[in-house]
C-alpha positions as YAML, in Angstrom:
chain: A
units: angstrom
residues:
- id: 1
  name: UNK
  ca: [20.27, 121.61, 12.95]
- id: 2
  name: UNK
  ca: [21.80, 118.93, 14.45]
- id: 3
  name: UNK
  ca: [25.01, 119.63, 16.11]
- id: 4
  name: UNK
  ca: [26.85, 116.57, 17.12]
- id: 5
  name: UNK
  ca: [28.95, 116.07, 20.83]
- id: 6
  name: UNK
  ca: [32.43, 114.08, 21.26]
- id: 7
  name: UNK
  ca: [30.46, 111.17, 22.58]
- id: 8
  name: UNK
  ca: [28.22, 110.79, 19.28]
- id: 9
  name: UNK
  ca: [31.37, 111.73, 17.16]
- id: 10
  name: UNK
  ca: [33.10, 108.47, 18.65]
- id: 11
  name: UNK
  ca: [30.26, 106.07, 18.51]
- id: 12
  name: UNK
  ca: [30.24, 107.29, 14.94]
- id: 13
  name: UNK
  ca: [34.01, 106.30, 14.50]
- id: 14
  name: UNK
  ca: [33.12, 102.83, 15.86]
- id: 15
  name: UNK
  ca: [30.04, 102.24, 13.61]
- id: 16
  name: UNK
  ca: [30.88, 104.06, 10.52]
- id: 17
  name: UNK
  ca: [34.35, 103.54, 8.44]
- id: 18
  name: UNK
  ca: [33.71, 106.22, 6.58]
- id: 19
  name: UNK
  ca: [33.97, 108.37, 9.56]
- id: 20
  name: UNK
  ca: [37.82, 109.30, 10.72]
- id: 21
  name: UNK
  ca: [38.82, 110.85, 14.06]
- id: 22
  name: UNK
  ca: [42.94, 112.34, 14.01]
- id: 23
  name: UNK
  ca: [43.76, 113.31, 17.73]
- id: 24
  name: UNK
  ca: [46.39, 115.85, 18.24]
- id: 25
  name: UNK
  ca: [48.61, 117.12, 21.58]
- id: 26
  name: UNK
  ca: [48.88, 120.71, 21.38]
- id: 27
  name: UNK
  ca: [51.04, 122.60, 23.97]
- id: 28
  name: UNK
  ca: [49.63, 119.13, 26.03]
- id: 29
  name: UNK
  ca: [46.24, 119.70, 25.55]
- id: 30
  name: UNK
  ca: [43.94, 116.88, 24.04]
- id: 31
  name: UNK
  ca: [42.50, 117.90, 20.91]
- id: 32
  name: UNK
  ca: [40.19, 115.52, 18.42]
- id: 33
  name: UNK
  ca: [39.17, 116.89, 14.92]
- id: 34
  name: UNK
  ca: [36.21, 114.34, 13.10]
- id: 35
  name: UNK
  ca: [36.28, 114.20, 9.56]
- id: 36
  name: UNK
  ca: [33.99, 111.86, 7.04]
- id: 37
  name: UNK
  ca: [35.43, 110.23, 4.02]
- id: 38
  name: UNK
  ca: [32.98, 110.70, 1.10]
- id: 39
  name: UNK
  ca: [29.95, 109.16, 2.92]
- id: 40
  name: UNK
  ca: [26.75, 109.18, 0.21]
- id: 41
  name: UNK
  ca: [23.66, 111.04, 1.05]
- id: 42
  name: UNK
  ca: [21.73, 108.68, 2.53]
- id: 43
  name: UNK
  ca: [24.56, 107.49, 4.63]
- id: 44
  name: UNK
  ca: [24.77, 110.90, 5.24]
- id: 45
  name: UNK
  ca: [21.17, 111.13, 6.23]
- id: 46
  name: UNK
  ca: [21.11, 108.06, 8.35]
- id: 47
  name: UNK
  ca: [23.98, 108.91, 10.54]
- id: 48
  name: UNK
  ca: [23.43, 112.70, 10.40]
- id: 49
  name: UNK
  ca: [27.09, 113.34, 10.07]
- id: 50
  name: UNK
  ca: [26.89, 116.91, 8.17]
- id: 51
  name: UNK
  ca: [28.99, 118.57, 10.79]
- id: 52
  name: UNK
  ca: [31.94, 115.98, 10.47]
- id: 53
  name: UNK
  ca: [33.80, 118.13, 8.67]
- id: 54
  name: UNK
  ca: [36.77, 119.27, 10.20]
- id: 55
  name: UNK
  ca: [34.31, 119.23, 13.36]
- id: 56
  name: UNK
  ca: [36.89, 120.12, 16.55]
- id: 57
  name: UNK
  ca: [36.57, 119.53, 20.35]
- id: 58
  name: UNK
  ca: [39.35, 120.82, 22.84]
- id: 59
  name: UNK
  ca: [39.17, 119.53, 26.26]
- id: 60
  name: UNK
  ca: [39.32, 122.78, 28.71]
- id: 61
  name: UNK
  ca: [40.95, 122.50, 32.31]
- id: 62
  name: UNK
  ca: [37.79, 121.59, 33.32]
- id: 63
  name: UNK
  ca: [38.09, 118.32, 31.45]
- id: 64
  name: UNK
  ca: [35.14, 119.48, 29.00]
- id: 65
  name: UNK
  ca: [35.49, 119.25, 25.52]
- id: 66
  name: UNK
  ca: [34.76, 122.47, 23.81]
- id: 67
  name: UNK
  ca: [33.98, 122.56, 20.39]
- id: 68
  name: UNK
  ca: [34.33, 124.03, 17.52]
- id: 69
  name: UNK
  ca: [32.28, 123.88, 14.19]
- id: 70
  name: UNK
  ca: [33.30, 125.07, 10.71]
- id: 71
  name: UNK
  ca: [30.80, 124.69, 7.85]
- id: 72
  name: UNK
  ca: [28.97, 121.45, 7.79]
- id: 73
  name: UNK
  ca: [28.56, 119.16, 4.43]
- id: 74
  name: UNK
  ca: [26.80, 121.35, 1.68]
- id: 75
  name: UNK
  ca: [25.24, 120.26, -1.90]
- id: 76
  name: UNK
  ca: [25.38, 121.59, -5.52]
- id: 77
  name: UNK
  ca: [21.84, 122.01, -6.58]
- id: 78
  name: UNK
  ca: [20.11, 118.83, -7.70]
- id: 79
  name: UNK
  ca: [22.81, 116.57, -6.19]
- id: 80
  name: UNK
  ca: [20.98, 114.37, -4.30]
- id: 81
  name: UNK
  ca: [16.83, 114.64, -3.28]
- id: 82
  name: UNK
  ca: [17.62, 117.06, -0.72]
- id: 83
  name: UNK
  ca: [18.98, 119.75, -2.66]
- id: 84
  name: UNK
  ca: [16.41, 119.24, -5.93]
- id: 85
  name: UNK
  ca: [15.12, 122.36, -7.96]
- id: 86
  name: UNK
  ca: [11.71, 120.48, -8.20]
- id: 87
  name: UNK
  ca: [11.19, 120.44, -4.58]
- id: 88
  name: UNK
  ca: [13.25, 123.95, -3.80]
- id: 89
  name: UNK
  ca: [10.56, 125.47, -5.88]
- id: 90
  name: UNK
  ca: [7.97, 126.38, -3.21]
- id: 91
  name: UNK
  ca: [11.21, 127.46, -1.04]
- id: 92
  name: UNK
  ca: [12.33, 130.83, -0.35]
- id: 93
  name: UNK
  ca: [15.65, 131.90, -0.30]
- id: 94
  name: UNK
  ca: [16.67, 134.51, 1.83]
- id: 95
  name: UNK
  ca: [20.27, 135.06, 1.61]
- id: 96
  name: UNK
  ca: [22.89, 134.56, -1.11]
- id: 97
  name: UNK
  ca: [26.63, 134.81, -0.60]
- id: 98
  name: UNK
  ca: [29.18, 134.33, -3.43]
- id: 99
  name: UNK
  ca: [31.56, 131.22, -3.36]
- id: 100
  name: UNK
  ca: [35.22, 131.70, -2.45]
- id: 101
  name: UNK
  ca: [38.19, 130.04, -3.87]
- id: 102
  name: UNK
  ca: [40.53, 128.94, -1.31]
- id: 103
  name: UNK
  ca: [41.22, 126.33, 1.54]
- id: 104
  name: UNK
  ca: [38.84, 126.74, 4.82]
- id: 105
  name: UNK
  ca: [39.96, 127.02, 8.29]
- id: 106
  name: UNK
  ca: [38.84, 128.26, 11.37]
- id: 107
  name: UNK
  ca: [40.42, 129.73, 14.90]
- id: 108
  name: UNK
  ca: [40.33, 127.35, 17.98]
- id: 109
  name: UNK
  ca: [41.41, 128.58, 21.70]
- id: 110
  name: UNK
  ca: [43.34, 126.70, 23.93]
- id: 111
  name: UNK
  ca: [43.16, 126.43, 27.36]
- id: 112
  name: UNK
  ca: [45.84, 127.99, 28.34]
- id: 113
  name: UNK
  ca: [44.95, 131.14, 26.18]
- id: 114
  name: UNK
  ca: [46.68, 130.71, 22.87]
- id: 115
  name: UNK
  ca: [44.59, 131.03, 19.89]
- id: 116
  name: UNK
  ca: [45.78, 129.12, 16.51]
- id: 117
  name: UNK
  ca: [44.04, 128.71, 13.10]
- id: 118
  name: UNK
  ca: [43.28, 124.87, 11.84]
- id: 119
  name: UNK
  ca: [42.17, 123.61, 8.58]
- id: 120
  name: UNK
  ca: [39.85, 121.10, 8.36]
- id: 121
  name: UNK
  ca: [42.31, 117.99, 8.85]
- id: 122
  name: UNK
  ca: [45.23, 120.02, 9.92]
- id: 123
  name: UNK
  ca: [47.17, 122.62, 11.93]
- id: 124
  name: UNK
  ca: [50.69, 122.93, 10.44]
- id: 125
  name: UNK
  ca: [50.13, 122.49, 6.75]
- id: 126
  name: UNK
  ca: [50.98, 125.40, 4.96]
- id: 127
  name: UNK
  ca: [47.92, 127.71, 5.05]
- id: 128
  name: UNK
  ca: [47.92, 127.16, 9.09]
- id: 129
  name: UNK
  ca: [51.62, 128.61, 9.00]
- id: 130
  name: UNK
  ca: [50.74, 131.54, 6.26]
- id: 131
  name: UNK
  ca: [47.44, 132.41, 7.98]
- id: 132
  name: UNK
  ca: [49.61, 132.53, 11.54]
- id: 133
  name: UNK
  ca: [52.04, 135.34, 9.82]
- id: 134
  name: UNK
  ca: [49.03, 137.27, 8.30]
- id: 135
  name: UNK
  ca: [47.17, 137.02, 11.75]
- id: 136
  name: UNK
  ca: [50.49, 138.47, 13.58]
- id: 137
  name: UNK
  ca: [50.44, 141.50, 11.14]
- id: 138
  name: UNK
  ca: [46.26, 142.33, 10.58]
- id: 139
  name: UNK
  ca: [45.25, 143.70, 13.96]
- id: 140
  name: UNK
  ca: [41.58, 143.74, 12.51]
- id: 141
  name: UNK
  ca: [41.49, 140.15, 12.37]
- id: 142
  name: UNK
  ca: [42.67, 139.35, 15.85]
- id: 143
  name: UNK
  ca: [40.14, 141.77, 16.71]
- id: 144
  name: UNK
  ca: [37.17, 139.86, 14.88]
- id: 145
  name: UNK
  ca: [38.51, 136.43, 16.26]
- id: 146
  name: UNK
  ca: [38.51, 137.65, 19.68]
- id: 147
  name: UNK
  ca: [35.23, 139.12, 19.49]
- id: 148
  name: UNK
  ca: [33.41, 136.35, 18.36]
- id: 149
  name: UNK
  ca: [35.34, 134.04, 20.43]
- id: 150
  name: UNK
  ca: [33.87, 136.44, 23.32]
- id: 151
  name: UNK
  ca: [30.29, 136.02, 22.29]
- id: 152
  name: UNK
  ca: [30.76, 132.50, 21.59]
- id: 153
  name: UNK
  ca: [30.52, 132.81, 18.03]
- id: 154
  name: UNK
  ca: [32.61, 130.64, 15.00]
- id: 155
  name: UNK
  ca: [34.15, 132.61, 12.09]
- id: 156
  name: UNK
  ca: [34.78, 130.69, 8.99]
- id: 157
  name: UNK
  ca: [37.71, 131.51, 6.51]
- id: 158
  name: UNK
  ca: [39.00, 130.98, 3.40]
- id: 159
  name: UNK
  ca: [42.57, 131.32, 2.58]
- id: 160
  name: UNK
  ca: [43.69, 132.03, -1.01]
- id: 161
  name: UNK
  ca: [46.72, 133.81, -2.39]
- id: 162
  name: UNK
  ca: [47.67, 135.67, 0.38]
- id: 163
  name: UNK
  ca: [44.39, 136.60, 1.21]
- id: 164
  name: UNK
  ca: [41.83, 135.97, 3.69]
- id: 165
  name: UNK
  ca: [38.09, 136.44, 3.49]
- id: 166
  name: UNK
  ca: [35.80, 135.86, 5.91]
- id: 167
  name: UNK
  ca: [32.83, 133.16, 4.51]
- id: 168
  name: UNK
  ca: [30.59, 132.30, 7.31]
- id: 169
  name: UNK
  ca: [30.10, 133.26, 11.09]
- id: 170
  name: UNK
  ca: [28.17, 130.48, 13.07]
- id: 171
  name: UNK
  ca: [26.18, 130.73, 16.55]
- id: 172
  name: UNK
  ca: [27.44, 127.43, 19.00]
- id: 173
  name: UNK
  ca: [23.59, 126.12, 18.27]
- id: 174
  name: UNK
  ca: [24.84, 125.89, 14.55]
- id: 175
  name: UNK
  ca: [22.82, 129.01, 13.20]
- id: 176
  name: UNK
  ca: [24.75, 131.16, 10.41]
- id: 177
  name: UNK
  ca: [24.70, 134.95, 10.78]
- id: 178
  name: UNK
  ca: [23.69, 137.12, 8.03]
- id: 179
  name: UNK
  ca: [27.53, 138.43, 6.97]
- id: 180
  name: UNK
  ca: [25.85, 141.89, 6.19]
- id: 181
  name: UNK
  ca: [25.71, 142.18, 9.60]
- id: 182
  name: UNK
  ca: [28.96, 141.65, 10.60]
- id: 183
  name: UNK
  ca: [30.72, 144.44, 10.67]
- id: 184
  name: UNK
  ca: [34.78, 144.50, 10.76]
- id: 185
  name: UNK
  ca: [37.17, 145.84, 8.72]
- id: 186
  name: UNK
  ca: [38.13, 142.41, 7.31]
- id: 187
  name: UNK
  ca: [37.34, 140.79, 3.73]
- id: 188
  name: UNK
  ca: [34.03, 138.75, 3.92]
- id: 189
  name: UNK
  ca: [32.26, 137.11, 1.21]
- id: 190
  name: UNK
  ca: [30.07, 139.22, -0.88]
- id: 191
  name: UNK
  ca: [26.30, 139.25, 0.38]
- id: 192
  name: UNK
  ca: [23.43, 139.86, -1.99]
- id: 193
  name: UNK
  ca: [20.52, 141.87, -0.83]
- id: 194
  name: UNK
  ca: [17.89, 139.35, -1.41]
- id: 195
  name: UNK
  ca: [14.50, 140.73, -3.53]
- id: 196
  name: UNK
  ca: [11.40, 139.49, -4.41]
- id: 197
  name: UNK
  ca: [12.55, 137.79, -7.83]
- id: 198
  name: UNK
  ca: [15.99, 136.94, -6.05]
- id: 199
  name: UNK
  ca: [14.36, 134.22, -3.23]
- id: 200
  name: UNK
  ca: [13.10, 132.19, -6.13]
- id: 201
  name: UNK
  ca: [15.80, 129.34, -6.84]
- id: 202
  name: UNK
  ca: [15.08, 129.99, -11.00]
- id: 203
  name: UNK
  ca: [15.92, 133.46, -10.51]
- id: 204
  name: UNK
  ca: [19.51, 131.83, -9.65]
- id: 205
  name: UNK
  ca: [19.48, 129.11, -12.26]
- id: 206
  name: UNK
  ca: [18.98, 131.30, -14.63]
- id: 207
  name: UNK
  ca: [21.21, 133.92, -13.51]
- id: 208
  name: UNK
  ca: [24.43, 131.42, -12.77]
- id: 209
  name: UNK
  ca: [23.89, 130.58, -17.28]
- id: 210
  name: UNK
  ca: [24.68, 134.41, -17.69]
- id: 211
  name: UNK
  ca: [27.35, 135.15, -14.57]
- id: 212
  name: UNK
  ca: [30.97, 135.16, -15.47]
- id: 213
  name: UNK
  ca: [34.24, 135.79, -13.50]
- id: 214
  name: UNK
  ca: [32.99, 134.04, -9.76]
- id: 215
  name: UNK
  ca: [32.80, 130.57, -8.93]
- id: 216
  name: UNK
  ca: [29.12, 130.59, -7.62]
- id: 217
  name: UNK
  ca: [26.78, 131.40, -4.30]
- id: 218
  name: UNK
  ca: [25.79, 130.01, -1.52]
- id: 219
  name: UNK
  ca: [21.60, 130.05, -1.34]
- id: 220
  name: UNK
  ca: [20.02, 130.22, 1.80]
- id: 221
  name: UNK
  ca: [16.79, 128.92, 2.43]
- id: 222
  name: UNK
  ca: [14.82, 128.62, 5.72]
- id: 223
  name: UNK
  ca: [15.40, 125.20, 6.43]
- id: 224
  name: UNK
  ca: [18.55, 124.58, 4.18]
- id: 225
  name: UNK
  ca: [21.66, 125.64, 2.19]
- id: 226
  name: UNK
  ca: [22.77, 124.95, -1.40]
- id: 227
  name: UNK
  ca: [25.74, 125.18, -3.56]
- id: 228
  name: UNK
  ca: [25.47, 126.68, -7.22]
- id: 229
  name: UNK
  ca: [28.20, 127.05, -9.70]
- id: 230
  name: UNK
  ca: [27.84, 129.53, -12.42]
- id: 231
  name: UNK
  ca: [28.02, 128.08, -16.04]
- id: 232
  name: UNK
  ca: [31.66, 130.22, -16.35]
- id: 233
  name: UNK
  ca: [32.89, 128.06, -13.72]
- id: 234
  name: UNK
  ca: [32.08, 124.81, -15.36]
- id: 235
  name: UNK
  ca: [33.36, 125.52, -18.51]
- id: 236
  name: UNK
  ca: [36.50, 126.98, -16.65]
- id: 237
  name: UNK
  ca: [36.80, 123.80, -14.89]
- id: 238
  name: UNK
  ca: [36.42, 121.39, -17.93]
- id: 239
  name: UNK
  ca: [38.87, 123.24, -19.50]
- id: 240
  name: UNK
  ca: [41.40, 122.53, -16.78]
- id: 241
  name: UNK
  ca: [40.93, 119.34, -16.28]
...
């Protein structure tokens, strides 16, 4: 997995227009968050800009950017070529993790100690200031930040409703832990236990025509991850709209 530095990031800016960088001052520390505007696959592809999504770099006192990653781009199934059931056929999956509704943000340190949650283009819109109260109040989740903040490690959120779950905890080289592992007393996605029918992506295809009442799952394969909504969902959503 490709994991972009600030250097790439701003050649991107320069070559791509789809690309946007926002920089931000922060209790006068230099902060630049990397975003990309709808870029099509092969675009996508070409520039391998998956990560520019809310991708954050905070320059230390040492005058190094850190960074931090949330989740990079994913597909729905069948999408694009990448993410076709024809060719995810001979793939295995080997973990599944159910969809959450919500906004995503993520925790970033500052130099000068003071952790504060961003979304993906922002850090005072409204979830950053709810998920700052519930952070002051849920001890457990200061404790899982600063833990994986300790081992170098990215947790992922989602804030909905008043609630925050835990979708996705990332290594620095990109990798995604298994959430069964993790183990804090904090609201995480729900994991499937993956069986010999389940790593075949029919099982899922199949299975997302009878599911009701969730959104969909994540489906991880060796080499890649997919998005797949549950028939429900659809229907739910073409009724909204």
């Amino acid at each position: 997995m490709f994991i972009p530095d600030k250097t790439y990031c701003d050649a991107l800016v320069e070559e791509c227009s789809d690309v946007i960088k926002q920089d931000f001052i922060i209790d006068g520390y230099n902060i630049s968050c990397y975003f990309h505007n709808n870029i099509d696959h092969a675009s996508m592809l070409y520039y391998q800009a998956f990560e520019l999504d809310g991708l954050t770099f905070v320059k230390n006192s040492s005058f190094v950017w850190d960074r931090y990653l949330m989740t990079h781009k994913l597909y729905y199934l069948n999408e694009n070529d990448l993410v076709n059931a024809n060719d995810l056929s001979d793939g295995q999956i080997v973990n599944a993790t159910e969809i959450v509704e919500g906004e995503t943000f993520i925790f970033i340190k500052l130099p000068n100690g003071r952790i504060i949650p961003k979304t993906k283009m922002s850090f005072d819109d409204d979830v950053c200031s709810e998920v700052k109260r519930i952070s002051k109040e849920n001890r457990d989740l200061r404790i899982l930040v600063s833990g994986c903040m300790k081992n170098n490690l990215q947790p992922i959120f989602k804030y909905h409703n008043n609630n925050i779950t835990l979708i996705a905890v990332r290594t620095a080289t990109g990798e995604y832990a298994d959430l069964k592992n993790v183990d804090f007393n904090i609201m995480k996605s729900i994991t499937y236990e993956i069986d010999d029918d389940q790593s075949d992506v029919q099982y899922w295809i199949e299975y997302s025509k009878q599911k009701e009442n969730i959104i969909g799952w994540v489906l991880y394969f060796n080499d890649r991850m997919i998005k797949l909504n549950t028939r429900w969902f659809k229907i739910k959503q073409k009724k909204s709209s």
